[in-house]
Rosetta silent file (secondary structure, phi, psi, omega in degrees, C-alpha in Angstrom):
SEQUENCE: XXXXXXXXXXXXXXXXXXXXXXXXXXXXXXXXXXXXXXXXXXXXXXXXXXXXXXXXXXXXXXXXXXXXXXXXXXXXXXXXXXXXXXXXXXXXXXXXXXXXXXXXXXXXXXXXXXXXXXXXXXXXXXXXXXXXXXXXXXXXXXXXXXXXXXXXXXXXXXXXXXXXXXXXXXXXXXXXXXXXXXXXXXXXXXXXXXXXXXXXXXXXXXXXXXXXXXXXXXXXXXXXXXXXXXXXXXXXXXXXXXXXXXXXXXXXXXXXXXXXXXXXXXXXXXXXXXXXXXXX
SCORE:     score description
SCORE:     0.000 S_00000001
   1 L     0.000  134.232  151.407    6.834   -5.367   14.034 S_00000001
   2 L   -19.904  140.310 -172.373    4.808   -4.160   10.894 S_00000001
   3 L  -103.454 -173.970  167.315    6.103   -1.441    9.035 S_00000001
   4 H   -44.949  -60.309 -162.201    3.851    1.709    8.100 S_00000001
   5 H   -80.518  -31.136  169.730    3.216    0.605    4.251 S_00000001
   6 H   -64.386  -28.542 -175.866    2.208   -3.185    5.737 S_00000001
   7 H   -69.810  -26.318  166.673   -0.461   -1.592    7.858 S_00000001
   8 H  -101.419   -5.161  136.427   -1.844    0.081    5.060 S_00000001
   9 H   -51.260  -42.636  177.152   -1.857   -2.347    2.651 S_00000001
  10 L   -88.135   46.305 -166.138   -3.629   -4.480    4.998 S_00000001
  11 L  -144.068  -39.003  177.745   -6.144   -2.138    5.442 S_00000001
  12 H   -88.223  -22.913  173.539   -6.522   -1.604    1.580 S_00000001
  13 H   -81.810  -38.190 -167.099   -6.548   -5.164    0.969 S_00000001
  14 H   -98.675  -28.026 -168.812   -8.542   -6.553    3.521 S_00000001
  15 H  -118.518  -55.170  165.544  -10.727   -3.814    4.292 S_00000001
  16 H  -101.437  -37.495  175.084  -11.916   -1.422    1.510 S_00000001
  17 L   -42.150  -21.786 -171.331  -11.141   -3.968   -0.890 S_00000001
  18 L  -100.734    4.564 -174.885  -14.184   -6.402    0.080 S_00000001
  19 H   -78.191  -38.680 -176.427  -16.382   -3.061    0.105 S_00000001
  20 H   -24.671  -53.519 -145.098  -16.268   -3.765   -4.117 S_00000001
  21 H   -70.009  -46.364  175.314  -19.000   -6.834   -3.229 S_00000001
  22 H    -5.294  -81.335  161.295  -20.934   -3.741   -1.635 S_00000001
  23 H   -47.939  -63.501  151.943  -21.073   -1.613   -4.212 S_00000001
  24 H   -41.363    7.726 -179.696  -22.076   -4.289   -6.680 S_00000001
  25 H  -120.287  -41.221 -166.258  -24.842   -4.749   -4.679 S_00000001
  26 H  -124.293  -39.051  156.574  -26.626   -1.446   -3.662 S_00000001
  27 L   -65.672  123.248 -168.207  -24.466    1.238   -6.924 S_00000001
  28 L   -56.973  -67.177 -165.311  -26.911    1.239   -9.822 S_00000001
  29 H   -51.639  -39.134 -176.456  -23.558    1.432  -12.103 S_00000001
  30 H   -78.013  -16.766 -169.083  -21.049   -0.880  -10.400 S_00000001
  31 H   -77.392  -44.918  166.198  -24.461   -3.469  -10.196 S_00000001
  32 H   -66.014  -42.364  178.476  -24.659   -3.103  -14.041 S_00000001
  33 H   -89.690    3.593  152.458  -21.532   -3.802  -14.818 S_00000001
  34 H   -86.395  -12.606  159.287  -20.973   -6.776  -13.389 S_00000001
  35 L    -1.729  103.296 -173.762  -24.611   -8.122  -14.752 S_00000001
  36 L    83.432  -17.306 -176.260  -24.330  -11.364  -16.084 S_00000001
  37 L   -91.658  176.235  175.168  -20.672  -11.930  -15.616 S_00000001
  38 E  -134.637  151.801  179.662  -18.988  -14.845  -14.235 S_00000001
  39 L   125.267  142.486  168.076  -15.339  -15.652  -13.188 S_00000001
  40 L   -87.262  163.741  166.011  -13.192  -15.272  -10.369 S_00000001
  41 L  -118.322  159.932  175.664  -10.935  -11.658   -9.720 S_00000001
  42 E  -167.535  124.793 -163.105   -8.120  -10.944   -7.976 S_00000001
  43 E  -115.017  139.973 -160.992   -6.083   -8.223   -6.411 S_00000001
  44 E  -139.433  164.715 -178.419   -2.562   -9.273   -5.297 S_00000001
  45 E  -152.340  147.127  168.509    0.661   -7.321   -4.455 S_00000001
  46 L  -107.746  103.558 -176.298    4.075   -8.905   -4.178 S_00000001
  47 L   -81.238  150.916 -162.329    5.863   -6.707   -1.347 S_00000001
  48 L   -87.607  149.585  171.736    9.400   -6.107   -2.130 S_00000001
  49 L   -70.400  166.941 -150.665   12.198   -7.163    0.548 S_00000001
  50 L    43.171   14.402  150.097   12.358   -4.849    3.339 S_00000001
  51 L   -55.868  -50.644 -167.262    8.966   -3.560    2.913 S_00000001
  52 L  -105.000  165.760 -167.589    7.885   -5.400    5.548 S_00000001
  53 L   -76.645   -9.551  165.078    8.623   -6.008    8.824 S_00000001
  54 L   -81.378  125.784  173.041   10.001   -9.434    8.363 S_00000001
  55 L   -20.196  -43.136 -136.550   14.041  -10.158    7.659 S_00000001
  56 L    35.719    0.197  146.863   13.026  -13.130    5.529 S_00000001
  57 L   -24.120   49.023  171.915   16.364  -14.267    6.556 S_00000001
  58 L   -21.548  121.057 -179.905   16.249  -18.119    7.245 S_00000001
  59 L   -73.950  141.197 -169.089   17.819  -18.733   10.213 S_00000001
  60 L   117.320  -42.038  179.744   21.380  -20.089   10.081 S_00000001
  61 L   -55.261 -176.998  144.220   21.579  -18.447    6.847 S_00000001
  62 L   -58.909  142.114 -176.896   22.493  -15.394    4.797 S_00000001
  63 L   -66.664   28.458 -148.991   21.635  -12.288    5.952 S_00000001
  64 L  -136.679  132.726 -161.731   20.700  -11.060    2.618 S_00000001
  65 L   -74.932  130.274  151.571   16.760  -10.534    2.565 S_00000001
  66 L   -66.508  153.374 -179.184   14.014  -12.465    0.611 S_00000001
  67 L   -88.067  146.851  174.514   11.419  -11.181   -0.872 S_00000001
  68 L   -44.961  144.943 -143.383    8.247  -11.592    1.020 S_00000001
  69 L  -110.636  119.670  177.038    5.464  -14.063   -0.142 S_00000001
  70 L   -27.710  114.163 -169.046    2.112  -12.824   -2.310 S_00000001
  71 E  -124.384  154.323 -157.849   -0.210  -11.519   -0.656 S_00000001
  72 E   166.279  155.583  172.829   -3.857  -10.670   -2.018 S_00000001
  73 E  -132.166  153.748  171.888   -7.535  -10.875   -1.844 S_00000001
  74 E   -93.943  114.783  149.770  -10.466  -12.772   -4.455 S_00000001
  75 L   -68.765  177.140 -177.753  -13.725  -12.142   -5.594 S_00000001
  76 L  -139.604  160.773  147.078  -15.700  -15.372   -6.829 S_00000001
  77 E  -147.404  135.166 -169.672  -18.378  -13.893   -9.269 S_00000001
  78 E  -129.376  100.628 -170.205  -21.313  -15.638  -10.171 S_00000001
  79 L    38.673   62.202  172.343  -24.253  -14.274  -12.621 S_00000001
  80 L    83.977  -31.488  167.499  -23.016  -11.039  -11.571 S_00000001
  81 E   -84.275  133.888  176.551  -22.978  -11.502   -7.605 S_00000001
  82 E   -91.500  146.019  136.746  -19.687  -11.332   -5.407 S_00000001
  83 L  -147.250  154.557 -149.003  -18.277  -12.812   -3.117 S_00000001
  84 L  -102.385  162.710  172.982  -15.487  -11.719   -1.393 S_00000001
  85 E  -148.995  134.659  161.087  -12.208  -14.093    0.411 S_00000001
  86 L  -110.258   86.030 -174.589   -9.300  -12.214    1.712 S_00000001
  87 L  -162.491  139.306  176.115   -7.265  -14.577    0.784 S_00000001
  88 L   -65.523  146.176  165.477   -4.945  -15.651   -2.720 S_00000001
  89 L   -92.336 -171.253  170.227   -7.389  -17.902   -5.282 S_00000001
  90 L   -72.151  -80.805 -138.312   -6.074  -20.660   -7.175 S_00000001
  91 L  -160.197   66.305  175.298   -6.157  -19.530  -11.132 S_00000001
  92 L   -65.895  146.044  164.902   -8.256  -16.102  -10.844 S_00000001
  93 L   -37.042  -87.527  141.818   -9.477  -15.244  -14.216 S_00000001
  94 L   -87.745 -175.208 -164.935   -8.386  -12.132  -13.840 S_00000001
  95 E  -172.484   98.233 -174.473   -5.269  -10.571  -11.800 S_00000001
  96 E  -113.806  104.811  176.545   -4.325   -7.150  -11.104 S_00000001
  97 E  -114.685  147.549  167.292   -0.623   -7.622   -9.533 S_00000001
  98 E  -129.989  158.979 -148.014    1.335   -4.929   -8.228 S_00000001
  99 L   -85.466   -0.873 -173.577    4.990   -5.298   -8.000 S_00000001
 100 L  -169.136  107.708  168.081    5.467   -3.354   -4.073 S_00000001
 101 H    -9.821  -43.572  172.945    3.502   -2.304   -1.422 S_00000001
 102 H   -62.174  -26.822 -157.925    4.484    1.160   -2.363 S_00000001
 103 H   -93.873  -33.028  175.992    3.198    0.948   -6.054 S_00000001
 104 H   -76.322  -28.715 -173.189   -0.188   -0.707   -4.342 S_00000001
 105 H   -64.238   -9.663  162.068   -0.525    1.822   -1.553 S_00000001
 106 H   -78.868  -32.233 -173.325   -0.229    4.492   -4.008 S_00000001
 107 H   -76.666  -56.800 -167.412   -2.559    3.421   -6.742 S_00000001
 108 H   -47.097  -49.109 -113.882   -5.325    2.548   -3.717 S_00000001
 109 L  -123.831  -17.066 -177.639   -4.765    5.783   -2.355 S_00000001
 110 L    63.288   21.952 -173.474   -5.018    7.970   -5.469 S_00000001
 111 L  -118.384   22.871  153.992   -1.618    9.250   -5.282 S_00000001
 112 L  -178.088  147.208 -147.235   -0.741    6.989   -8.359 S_00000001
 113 L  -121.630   19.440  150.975   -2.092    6.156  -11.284 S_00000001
 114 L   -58.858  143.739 -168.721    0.249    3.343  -12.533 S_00000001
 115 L   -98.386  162.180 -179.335   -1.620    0.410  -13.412 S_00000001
 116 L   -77.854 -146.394  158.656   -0.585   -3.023  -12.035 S_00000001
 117 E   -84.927  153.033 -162.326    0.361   -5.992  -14.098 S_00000001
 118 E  -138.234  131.758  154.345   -3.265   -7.495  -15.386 S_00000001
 119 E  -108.634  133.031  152.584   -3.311  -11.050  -16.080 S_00000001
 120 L   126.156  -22.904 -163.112   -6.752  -12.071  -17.718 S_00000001
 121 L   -51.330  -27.494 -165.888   -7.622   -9.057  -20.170 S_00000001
 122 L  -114.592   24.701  176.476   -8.101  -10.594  -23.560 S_00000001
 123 L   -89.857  -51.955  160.108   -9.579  -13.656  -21.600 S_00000001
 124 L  -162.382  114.511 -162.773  -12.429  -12.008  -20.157 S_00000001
 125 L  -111.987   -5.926  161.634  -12.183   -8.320  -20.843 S_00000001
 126 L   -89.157   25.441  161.303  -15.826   -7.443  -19.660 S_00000001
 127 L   -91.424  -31.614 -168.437  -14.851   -8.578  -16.273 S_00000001
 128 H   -83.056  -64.879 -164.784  -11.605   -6.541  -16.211 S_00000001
 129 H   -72.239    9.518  168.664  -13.875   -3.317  -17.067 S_00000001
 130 H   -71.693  -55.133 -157.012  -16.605   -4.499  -14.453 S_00000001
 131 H   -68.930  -16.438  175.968  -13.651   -4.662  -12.216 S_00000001
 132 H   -56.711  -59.382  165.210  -12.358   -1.358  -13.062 S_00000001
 133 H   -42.545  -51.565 -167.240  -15.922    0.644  -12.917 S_00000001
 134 H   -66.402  -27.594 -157.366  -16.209   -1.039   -9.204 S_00000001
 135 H   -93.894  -37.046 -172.421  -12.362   -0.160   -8.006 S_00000001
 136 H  -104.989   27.851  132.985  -13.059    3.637   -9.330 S_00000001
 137 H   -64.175  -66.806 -134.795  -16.591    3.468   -7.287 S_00000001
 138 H   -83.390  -58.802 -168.579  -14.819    2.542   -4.511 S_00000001
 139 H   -57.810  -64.184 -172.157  -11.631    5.293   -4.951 S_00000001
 140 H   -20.035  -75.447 -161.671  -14.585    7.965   -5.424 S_00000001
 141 H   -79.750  -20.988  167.976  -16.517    7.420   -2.467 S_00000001
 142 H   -78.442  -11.609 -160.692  -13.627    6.638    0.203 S_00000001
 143 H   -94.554   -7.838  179.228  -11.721    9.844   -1.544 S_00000001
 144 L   -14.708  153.488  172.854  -14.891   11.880   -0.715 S_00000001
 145 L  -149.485   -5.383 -178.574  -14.550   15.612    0.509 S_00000001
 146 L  -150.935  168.344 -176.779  -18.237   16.565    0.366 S_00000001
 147 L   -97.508  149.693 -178.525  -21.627   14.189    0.938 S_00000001
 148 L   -59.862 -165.187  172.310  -23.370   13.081   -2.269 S_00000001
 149 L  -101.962  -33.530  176.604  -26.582   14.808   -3.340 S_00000001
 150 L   -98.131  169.620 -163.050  -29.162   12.144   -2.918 S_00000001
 151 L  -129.243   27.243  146.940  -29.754   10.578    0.261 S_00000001
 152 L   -97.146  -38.253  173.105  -29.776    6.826   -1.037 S_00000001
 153 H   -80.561  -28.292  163.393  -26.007    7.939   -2.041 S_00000001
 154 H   -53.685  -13.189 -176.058  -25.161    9.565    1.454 S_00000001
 155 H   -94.071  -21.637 -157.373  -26.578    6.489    3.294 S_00000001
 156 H   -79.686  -42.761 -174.706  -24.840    3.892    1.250 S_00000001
 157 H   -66.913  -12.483  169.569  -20.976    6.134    1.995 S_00000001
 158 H   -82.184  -30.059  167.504  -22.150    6.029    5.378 S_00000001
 159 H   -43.114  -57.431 -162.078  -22.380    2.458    5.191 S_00000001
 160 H   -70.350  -73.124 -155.146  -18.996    1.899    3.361 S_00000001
 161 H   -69.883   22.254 -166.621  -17.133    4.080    5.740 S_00000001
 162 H   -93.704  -64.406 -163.732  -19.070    2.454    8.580 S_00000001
 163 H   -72.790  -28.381 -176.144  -17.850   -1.366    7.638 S_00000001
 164 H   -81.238   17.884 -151.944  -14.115   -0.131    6.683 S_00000001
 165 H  -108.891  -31.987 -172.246  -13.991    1.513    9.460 S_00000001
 166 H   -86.565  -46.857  169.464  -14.781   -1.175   12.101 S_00000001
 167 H   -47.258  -39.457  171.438  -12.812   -3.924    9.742 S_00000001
 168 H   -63.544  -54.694 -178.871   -9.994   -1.596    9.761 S_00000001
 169 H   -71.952  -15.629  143.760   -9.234   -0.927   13.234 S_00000001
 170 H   -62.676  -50.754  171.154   -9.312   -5.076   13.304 S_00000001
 171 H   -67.271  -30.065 -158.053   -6.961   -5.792   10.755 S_00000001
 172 H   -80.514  -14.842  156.367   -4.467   -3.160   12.254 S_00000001
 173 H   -33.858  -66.499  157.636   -5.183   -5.270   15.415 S_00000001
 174 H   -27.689  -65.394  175.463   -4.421   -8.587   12.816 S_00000001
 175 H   -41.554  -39.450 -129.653   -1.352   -6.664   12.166 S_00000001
 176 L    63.597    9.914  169.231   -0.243   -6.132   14.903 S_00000001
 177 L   -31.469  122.188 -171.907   -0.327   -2.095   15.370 S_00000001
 178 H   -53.997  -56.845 -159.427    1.419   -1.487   19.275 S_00000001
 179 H   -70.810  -62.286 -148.069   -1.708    0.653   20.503 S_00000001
 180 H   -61.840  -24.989  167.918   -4.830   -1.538   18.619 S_00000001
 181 H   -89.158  -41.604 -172.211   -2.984   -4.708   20.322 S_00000001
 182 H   -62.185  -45.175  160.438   -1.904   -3.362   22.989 S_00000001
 183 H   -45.561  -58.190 -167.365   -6.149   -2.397   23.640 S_00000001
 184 H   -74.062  -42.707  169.981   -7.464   -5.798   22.607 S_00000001
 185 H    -0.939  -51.890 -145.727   -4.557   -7.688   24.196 S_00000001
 186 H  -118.510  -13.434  179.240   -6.152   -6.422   28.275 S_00000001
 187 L   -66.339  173.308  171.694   -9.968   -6.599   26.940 S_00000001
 188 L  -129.885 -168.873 -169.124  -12.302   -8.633   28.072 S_00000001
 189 L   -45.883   50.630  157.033  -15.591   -9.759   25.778 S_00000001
 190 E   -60.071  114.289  167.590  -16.411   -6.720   24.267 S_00000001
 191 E  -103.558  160.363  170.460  -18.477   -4.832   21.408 S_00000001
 192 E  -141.889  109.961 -169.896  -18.140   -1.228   19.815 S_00000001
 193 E  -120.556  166.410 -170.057  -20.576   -0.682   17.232 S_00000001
 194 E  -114.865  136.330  170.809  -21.080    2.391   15.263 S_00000001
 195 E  -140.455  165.194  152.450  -24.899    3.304   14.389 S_00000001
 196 E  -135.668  139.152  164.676  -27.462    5.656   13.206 S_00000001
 197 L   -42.474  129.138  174.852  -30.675    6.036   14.531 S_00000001
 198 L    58.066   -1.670  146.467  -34.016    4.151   12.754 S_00000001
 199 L   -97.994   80.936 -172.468  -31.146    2.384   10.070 S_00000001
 200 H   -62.493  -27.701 -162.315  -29.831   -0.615   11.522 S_00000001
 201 H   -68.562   -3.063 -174.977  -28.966   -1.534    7.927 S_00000001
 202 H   -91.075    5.364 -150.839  -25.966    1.210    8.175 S_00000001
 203 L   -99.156  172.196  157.620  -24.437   -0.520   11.238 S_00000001
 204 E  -148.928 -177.420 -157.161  -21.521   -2.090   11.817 S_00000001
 205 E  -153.242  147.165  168.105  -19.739   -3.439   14.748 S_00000001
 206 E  -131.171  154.733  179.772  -16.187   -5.046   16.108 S_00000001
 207 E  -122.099  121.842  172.415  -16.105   -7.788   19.237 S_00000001
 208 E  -126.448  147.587 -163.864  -12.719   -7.924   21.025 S_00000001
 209 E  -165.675  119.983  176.136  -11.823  -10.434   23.427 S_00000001
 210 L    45.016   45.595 -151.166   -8.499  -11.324   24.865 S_00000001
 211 L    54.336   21.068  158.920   -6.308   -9.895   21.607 S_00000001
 212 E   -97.809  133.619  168.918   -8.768  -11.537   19.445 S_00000001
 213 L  -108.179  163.733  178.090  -11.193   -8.895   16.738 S_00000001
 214 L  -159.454  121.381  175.972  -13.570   -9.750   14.934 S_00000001
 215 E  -106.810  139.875  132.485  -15.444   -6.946   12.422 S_00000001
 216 E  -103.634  152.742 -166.779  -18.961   -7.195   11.437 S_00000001
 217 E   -99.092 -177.486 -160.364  -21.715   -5.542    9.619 S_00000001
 218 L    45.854 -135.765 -155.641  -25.049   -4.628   10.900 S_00000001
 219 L  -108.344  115.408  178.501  -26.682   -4.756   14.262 S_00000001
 220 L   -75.482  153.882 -175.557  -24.769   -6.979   17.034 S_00000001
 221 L  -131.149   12.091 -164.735  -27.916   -8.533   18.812 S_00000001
 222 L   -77.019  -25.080  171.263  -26.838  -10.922   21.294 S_00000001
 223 L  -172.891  177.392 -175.169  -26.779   -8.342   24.126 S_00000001
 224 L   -76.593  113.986 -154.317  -26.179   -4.813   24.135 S_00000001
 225 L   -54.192  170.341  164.321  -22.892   -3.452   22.844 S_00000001
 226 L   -55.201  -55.365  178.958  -20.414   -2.251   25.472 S_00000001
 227 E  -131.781  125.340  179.330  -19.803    0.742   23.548 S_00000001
 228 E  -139.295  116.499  143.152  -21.712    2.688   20.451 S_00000001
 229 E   -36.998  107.771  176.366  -20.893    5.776   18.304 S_00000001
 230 E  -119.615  152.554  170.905  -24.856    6.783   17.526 S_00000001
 231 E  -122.227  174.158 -175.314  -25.408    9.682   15.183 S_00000001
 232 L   -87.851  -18.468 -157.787  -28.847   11.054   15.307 S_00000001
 233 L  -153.051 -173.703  168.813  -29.457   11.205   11.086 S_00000001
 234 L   -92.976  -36.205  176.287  -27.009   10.037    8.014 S_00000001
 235 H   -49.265  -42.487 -137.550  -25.896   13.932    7.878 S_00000001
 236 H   -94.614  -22.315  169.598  -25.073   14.148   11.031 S_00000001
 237 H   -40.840  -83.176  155.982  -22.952   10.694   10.627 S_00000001
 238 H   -11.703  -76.954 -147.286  -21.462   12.608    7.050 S_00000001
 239 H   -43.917  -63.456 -165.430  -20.436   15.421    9.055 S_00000001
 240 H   -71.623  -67.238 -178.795  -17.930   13.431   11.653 S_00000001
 241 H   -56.270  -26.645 -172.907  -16.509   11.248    8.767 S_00000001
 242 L  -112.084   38.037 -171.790  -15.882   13.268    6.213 S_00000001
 243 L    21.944   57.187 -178.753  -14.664   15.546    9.133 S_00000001
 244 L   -95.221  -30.377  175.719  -16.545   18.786    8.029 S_00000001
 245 L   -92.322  116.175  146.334  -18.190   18.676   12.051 S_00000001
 246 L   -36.122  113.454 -168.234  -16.747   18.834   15.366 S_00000001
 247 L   -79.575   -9.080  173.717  -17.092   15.924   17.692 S_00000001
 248 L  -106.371  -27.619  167.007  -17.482   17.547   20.614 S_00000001
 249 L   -73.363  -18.550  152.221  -19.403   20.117   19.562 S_00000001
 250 L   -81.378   -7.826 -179.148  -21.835   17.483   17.616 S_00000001
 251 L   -92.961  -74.207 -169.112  -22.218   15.635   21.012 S_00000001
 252 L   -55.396    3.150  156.936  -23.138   18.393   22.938 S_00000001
 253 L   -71.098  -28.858 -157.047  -25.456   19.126   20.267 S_00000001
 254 L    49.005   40.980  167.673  -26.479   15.774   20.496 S_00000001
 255 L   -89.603  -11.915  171.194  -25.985   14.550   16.671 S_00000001
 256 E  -114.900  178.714  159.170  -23.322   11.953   18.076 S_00000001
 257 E  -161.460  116.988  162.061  -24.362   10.236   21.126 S_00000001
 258 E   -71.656  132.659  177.898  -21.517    7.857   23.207 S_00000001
 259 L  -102.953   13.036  169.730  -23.717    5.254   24.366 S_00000001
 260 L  -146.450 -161.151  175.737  -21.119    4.262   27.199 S_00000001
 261 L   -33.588   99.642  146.984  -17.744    5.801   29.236 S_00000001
 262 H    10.361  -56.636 -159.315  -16.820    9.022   27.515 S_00000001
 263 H   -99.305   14.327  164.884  -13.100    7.901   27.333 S_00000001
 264 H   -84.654  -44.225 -155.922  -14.189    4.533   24.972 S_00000001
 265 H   -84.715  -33.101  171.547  -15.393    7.181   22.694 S_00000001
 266 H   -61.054  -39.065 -177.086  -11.801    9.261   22.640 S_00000001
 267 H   -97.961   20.354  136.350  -10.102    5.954   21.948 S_00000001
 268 H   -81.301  -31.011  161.444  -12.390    5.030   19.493 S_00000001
 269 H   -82.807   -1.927  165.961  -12.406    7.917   17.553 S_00000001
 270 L   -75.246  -41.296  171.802   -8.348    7.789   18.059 S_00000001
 271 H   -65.574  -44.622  178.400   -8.547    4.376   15.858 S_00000001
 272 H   -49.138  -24.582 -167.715  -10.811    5.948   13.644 S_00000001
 273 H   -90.770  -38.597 -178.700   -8.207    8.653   12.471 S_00000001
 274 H   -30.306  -60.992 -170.609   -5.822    5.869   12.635 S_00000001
 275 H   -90.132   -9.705  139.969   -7.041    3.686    9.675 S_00000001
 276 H   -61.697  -19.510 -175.924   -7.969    6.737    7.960 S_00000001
 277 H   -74.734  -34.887 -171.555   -4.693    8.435    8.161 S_00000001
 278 L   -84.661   14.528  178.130   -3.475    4.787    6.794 S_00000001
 279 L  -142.346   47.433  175.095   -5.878    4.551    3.642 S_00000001
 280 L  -128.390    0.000    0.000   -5.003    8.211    2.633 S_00000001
């Protein structure tokens, strides 16, 4: 089984990490600075042995543990546009490695400010401070404690914590996490999408089916989800995430609306604190 620090790696790697191509897309500032560049990126971690939940122990062998195999995700960037692979590249440009799960889950996480190793700086060094501006976009707005002041930036943080939120509770599925498998494991075809009313462009959504997830953004349209977390406004969205509002006391208000069985929405918001408590 997965330890604690893999689930939240894969959660920072897999999940807020591809929000960067986001940002670069719709933040005036993260949009400038990549302008014009080119070059792949890459964020990689080497987990140390017994970080994880595997022995590395080759069977037959000595017990005495290996270290676990690089793990990491790539940008591509092209006249300024991303795109993201969760996956290692071949020869990234740059390369921001960290040497243990602990040293990345701390840096992601704001509770350290060691830098990794950087490959690439005197190579292409406006790329390394594109990627920098974008990764301390990114810390900002997941480290939130209050909603922005303009209401292009409150819709866009509703966005971001929209897609990591439904990507998250998938990878800890990916992972293997006992409860998020043990739910998709017994499902049958199922979506749970998160929305707000008159923006489809905030939505996002996950489809589970027989222990397989699958997270997506926007509006699923193929039939109606099973289950959807609706908020009435982007505020009233703000409220519940950046937990300044009461969820039951915003329903019976009606600023949330469950759009199916009550007790989908307690174990949905039970995932939700999950992958936040792991990318804290």
């Amino acid at each position: 089984m997965a330890t604690d620090a893999e689930y939240a790696s894969s959660i920072f790697l897999y999940s807020a990490l591809p929000l960067l191509k986001t940002l670069a897309e719709e933040k005036a500032a993260v949009r400038n600075a990549f302008a014009g560049k080119n070059g792949t990126i890459q964020v990689s971690v080497r987990p140390k042995p017994g970080e994880t939940g595997e022995t590395g122990e080759p069977e037959g062998q000595s017990s005495e543990k290996t270290a676990p195999e690089k793990i990491g995700t790539h940008f591509m960037v092209k006249d300024g546009k991303l795109s993201c692979f969760t996956r290692l590249a071949g020869s990234p440009d740059i390369e921001l490695e960290f040497p243990s799960l602990k040293a990345f889950n701390g840096f992601f996480a704001g509770k350290s400010m060691k830098l990794p190793r950087i490959r690439g700086a005197l190579k292409a060094p406006g790329l390394l401070v594109a990627t920098f501006t974008g990764l301390l976009a990114m810390s900002a707005a997941l480290g939130a404690k209050e909603a922005p002041k303009t209401a292009e930036e409150r819709a866009l943080l509703v966005k971001l914590f929209f897609y990591l939120l439904s990507s998250g509770i998938s990878r800890l599925n990916k992972t293997g996490h006992p409860a998020v498998s043990k739910w998709a494991s017994v499902s049958p075809d199922r979506v749970y999408a998160f929305s707000v009313d008159g923006r489809p462009d905030l939505g996002a959504y996950i489809r589970v089916k027989a222990g397989n997830t699958r997270a997506a953004r926007g509006v699923y349209e193929r039939s109606k989800p099973f289950f959807t977390m609706s908020f009435d406004s982007v505020d009233s969205a703000l409220g519940i995430l950046l937990e300044k509002d009461d969820m039951i006391e915003a329903t019976v208000s009606r600023r949330i609306s469950m759009l199916g069985a009550p007790e989908y929405g307690a174990m949905l918001g039970e995932y939700m604190k999950l992958v936040g408590a792991y990318a804290k």
